[in-house]
C-alpha positions, -999 to +999 in steps of 0.1 A: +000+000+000+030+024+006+046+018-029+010+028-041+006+059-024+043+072-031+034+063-070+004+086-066+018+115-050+052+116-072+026+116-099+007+145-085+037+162-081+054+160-109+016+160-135+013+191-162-020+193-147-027+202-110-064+183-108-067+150-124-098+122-125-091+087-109-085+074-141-054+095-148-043+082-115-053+046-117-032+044-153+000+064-134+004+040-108-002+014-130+025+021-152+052+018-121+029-018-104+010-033-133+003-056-100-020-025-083-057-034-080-081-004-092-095-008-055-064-007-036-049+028-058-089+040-046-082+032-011-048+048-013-059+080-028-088+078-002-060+075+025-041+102+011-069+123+015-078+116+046-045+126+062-046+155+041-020+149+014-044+150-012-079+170-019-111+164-035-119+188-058-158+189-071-163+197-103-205+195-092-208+165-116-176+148-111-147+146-081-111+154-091-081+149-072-056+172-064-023+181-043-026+204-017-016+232-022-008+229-061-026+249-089-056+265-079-079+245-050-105+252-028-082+265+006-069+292-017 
């Protein structure tokens, strides 16, 4: 689960873009573990989240992901 959540935060960091859908995230960490399960990188991201590493970022239809404190988010 570590090796997944360091995939998904060097990929936040170092993403052209500051938001980014699940998909862009699932296919990132799956280009460094072909092994990661869709539901473990979800539980990851939700980790990552939760201890405040990563944001949610509504759209109103869909939820995006972002780094905090990255590009423009909703604490700025």
């Amino acid at each position: 689960m570590e090796d997944i959540k360091k995939a998904i935060l060097d990929f936040a960091a170092t993403s052209k873009k500051s938001k980014f859908y699940f998909k862009d995230l699932e296919k990132a960490v799956q280009e460094k573990i072909p092994t990661a399960k869709s539901r473990d990188i979800k539980k990851a991201a939700t980790d990552l989240v939760n201890s405040g590493d990563l944001i949610y970022f509504s759209t109103g239809s869909t939820t995006m992901y972002g780094l905090k404190g990255r590009g423009q988010t909703e604490d700025h």
